[in-house]
C-alpha positions in Angstrom: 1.4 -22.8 12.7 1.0 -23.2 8.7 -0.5 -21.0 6.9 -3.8 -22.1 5.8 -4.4 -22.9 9.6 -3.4 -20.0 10.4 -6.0 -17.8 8.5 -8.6 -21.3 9.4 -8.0 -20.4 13.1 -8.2 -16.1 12.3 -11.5 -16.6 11.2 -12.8 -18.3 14.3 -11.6 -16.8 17.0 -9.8 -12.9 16.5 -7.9 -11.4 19.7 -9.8 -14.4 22.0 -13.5 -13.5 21.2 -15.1 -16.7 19.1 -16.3 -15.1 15.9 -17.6 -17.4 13.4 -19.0 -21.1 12.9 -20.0 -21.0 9.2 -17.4 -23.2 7.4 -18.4 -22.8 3.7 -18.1 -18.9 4.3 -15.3 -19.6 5.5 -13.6 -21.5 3.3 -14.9 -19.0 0.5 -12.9 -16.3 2.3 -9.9 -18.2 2.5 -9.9 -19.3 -0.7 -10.5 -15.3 -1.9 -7.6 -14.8 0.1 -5.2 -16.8 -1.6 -6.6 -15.7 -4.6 -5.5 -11.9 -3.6 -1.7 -13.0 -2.4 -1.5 -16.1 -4.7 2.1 -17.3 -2.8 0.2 -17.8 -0.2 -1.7 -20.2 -1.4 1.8 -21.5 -3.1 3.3 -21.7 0.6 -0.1 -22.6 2.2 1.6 -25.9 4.2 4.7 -23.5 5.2 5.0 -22.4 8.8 4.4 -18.8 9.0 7.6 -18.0 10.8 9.8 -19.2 7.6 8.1 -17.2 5.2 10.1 -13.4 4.2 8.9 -10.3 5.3 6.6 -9.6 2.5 5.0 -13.1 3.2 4.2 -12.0 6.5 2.8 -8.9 5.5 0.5 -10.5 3.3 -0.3 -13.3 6.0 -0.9 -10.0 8.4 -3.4 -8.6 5.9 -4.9 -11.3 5.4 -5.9 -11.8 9.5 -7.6 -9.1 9.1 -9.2 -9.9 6.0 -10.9 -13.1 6.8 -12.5 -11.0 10.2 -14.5 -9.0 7.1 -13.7 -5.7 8.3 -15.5 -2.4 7.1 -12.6 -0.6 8.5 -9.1 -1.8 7.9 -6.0 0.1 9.7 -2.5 -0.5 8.5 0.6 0.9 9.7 3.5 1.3 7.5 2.8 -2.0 5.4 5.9 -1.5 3.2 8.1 -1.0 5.8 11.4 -3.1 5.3 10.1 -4.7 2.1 11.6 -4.5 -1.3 10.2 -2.5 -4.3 8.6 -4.9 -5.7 6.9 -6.3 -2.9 5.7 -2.9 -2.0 4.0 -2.2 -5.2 2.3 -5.9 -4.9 1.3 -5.2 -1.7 -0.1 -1.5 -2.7 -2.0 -2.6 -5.6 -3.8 -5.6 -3.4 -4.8 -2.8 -1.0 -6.2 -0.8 -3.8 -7.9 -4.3 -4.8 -9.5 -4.8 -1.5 -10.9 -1.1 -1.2 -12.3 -1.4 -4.8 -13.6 -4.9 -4.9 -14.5 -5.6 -0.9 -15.6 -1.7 -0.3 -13.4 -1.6 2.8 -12.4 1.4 4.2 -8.6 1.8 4.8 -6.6 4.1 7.0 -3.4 3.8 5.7 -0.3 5.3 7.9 2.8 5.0 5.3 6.0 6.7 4.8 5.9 6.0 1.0 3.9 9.1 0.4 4.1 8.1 -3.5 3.1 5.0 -2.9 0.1 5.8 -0.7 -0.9 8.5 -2.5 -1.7 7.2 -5.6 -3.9 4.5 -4.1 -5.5 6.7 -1.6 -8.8 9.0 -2.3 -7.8 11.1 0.4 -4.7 12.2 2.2 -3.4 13.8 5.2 0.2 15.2 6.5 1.1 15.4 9.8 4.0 17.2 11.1 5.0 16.9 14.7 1.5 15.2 15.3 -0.4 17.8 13.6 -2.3 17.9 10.2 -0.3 20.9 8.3 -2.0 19.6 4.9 -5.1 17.6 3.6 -6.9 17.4 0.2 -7.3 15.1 -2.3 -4.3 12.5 -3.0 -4.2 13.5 -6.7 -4.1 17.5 -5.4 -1.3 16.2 -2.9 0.6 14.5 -5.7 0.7 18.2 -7.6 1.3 20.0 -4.7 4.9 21.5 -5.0 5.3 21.8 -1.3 4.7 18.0 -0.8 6.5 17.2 -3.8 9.6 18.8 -2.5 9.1 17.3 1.4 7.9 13.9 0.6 8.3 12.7 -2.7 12.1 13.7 -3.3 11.6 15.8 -6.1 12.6 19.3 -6.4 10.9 22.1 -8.9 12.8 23.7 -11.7 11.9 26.4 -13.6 13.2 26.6 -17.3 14.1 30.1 -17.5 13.7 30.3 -21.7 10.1 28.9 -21.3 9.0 29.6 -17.8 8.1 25.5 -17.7 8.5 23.5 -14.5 10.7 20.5 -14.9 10.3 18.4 -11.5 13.7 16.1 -10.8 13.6 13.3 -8.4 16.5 13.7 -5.8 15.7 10.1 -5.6 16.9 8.8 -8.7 20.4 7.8 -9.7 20.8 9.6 -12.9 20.5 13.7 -12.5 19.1 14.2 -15.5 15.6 12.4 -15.5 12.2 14.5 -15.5 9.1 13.2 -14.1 5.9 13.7 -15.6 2.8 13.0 -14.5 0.5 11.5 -17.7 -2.6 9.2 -17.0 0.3 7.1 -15.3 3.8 8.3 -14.3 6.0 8.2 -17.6 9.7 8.8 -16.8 12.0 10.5 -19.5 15.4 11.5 -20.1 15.7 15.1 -20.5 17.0 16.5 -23.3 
C-alpha cells in the first residue's frame, strides 16, 4: 500500500474498529503529518515496504499519530537506525509532545538520547525500577553516567575537578561537558 493511503486508511479504521468519517480533519492530519516527517510527503506515492528503516519508523509513528492519541507508546524507535535518523526521529517526538500535548512512554536503549527529550525517567534493572527522577537529575547522575551513557568519572587530582570521558568516543582524550547544550572539547 502507498503511503498516503496508508495513513488515509489508519485514520478510518485502527486494529479493525471504524474510527472516523470526517474527511477535512482528516486530510488536516495527514497533511500535519507530512509536515512532521517531510520525506514522507517526498515518498508519499512509494509503497511502504520499499522505503528504509527510518522511513518506516516514521510511517509507524505516524499510524499512530493520525488515531490522535493522548497517550503514545513507543518501543525502541531508534533501534537499527543510523545517527542521524535517530536524532530526527527524537526531536519529532519532542515536537509532538510539545506542540500536540501527547503524552509519551518512551522504552529506548539510547538513554542519552531519551533522556534529554524526556521530563521524566525511569531505570529498570532485571524488570525492576533501581532509579527514577528527573531526566536532567538522571543525565548528572554519575551512577547512570557510568552504566548508560558510556562515560566514566575522573577526578583531576591537582584540582579535585571531575572530567567525565566518553568510553564511547573514538579519540581518548575528549571531555564532555554539559552547557545549555552538550559542547564537546578536546582536553588539554
Amino acid at each position: 500500500m502507498k503511503v498516503k493511503r496508508f495513513l488515509i486508511y489508519a485514520c478510518y479504521y485502527f486494529n479493525g474498529a471504524f474510527l472516523r468519517r470526517d474527511a477535512a480533519e482528516i486530510k488536516k492530519d495527514v497533511d500535519h503529518i507530512f509536515e512532521l516527517f517531510p520525506i514522507l510527503a517526498e515518498r508519499r506515492h512509494q509503497h511502504g515496504g520499499t522505503l528504509s528503516g527510518g522511513e518506516q519508523q516514521m510511517l509507524a509513528i505516524s499510524r499512530a499519530l493520525v488515531a490522535r492519541p493522548r497517550l503514545l507508546l513507543l518501543d525502541e524507535p531508534s533501534l537499527g537506525l543510523g545517527p542521524m535518523v535517530v536524532k530526527l526521529i527524537f526531536d519529532i517526538i519532542g515536537r509532538i509532545n510539545k506542540e500536540n500535548g501527547t503524552t509519551i512512554f518512551l522504552v529506548e536503549q539510547n538513554a542519552y538520547m531519551a533522556l534529554k527529550v524526556a521530563h521524566r525517567g525511569y531505570v529498570m534493572e532485571n524488570g525492576c525500577i533501581t532509579l527514577e527522577g528527573t531526566a536532567d537529575s538522571l543525565l548528572h547522575n554519575e551512577d547512570v553516567k557510568r552504566a548508560y551513557l558510556g562515560w566514566s568519572v575522573r577526578i583531576n587530582e591537582s584540582s579535585g575537578a571531575r572530567d567525565f570521558h566518553s568510553r564511547a568516543l573514538r579519540e581518548p582524550d575528549v571531555t564532555v561537558s554539559r552547557h545549555p547544550a552538550p559542547i564537546i572539547q578536546p582536553m588539554v
